[in-house]
C-alpha positions as CSV (number, residue, x, y, z in Angstrom):
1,X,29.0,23.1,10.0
2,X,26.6,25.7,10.2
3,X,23.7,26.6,7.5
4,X,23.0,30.4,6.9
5,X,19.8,31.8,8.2
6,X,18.5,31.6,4.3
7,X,18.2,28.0,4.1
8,X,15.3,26.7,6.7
9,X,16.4,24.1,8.7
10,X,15.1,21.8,11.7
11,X,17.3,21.9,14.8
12,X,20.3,23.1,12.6
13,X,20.0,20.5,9.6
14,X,18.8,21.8,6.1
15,X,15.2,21.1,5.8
16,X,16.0,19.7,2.2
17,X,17.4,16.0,3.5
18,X,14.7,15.9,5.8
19,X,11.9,16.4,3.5
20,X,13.8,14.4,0.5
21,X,13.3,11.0,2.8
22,X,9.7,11.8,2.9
23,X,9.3,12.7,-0.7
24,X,11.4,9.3,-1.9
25,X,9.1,7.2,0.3
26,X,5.7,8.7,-1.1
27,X,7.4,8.5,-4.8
28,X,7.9,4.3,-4.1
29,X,4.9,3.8,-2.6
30,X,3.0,5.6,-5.3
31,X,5.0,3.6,-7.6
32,X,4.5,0.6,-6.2
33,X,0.7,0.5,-5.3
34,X,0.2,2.1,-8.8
35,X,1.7,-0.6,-10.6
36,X,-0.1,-3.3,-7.9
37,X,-3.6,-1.6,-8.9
38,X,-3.0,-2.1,-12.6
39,X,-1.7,-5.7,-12.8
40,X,-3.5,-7.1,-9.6
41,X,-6.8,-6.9,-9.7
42,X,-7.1,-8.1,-6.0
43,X,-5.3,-5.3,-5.2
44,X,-7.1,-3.2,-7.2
45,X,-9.8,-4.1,-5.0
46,X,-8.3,-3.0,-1.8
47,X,-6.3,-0.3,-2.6
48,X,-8.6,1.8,-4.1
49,X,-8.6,4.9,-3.2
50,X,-5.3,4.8,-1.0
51,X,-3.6,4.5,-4.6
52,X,-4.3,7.9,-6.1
53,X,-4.1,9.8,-2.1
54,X,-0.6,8.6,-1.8
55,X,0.3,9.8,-4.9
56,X,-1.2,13.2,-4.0
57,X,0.8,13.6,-1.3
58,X,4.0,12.5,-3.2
59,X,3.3,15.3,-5.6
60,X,2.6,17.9,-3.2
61,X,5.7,17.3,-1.2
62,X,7.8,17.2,-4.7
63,X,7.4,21.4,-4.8
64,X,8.0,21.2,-1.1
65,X,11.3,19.6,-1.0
66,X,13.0,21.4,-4.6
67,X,11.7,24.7,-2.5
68,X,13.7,23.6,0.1
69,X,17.2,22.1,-2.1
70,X,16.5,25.6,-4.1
71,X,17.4,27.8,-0.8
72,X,20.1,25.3,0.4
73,X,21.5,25.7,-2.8
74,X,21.3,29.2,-2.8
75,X,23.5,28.9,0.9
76,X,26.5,28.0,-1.3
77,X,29.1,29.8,-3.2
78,X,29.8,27.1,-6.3
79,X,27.6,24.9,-7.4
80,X,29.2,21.5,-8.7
81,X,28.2,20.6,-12.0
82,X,26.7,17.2,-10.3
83,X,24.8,19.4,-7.7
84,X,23.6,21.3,-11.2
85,X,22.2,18.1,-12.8
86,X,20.6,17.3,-9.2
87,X,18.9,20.2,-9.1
88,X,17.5,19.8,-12.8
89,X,16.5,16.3,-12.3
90,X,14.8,17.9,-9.3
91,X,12.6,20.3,-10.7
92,X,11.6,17.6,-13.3
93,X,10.3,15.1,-11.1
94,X,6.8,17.3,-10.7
95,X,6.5,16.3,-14.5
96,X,6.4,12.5,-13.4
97,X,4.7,11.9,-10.2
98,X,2.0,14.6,-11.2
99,X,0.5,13.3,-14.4
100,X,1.0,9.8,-12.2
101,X,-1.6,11.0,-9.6
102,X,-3.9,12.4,-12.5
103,X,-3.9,9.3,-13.7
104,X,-4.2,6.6,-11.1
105,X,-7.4,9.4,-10.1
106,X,-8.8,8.8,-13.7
107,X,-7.9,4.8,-13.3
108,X,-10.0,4.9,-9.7
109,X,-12.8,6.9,-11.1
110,X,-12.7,4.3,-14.1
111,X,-13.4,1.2,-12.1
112,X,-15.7,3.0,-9.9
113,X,-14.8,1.3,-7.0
114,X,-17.7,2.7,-4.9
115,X,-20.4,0.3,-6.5
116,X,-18.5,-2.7,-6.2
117,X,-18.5,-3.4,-10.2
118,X,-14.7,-2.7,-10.2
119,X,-13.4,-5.2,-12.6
120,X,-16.5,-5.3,-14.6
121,X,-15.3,-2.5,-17.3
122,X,-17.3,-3.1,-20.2
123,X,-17.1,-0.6,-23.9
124,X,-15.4,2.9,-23.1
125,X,-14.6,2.2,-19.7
126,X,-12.8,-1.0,-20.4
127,X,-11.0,0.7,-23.2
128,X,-10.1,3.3,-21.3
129,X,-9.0,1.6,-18.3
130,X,-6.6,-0.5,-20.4
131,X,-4.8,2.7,-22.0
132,X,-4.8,4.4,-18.2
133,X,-2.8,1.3,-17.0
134,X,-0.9,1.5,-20.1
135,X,-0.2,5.2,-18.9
136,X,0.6,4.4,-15.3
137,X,3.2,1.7,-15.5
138,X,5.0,4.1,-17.6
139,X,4.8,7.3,-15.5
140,X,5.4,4.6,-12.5
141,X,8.2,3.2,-14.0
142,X,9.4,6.8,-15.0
143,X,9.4,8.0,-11.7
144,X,10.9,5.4,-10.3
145,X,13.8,6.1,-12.5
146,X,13.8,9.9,-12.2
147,X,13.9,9.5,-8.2
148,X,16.8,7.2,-8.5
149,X,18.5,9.5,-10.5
150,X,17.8,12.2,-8.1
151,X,19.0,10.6,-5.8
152,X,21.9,9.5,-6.9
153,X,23.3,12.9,-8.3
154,X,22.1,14.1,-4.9
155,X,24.1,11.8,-3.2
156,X,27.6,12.6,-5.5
157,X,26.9,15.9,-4.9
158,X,27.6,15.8,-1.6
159,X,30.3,12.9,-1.6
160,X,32.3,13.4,-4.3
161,X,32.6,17.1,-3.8
């Protein structure tokens, strides 16, 4: 099977299936070390910044890899109502792992990691770390859904049809 010139590709493969198995890995992992930061304070401790820089990168490859599905998509001559759904779960996910990075960037700044009084939130701060892990686990646990369901119309999209 060959992919018209329109679609980039990477030694003849759409660049899209590449760059999904990069994006899925930085949407866990910003999942994942979110949710460790907010409920583990240990972890809080040595994650720090590494929390909020792994969800930048997840959101800046999100754009990357729907560009990408976008131009394969535009390679073909139907478009499977599955594949249809894909590509709308796809171009939502930005409005997950996004305000996730804002977030865990607000929850770092919060603590203040940098002086070493990290767990010691006291009036406003405290307050408004509690409500910014509040926030997190449900963007986390958001898009950790929406990925999955990415994923999984992605997937019948290409098996079923």
């Amino acid at each position: 099977m060959t992919v018209p010139a329109s679609a980039p590709t990477v030694n003849g493969v759409p660049l899209h299936p590449l760059l999904v198995h990069f994006a899925v890995v930085f949407i866990v992992l910003a999942v994942v070390l979110s949710i460790a930061a907010v409920v583990w304070p240990a972890a809080r401790r040595r994650l720090g910044f590494l929390v909020p820089l792994v969800a930048l990168v997840a959101t800046a490859l999100t754009p990357i890899t729907t560009n990408a599905g976008e131009a394969l998509a535009d390679t073909k001559k139907h478009i499977n109502p599955v594949l249809a759904q894909h590509i709308d779960l796809g171009h939502e996910m930005i409005w997950w792992i996004a305000p996730l990075f804002v977030a865990t960037l607000a929850f770092w700044a919060v603590h203040d990691f940098r002086s070493g009084e990290g767990d010691g939130l006291h009036g406003g701060r405290r307050i408004a770390g509690w409500v910014l892990s509040v926030v997190i686990v449900a963007l986390a646990v958001g898009s950790a859904i929406w990925v999955y369901r990415i994923g999984d119309t992605g997937a019948q999209s290409v098996w079923l049809y």
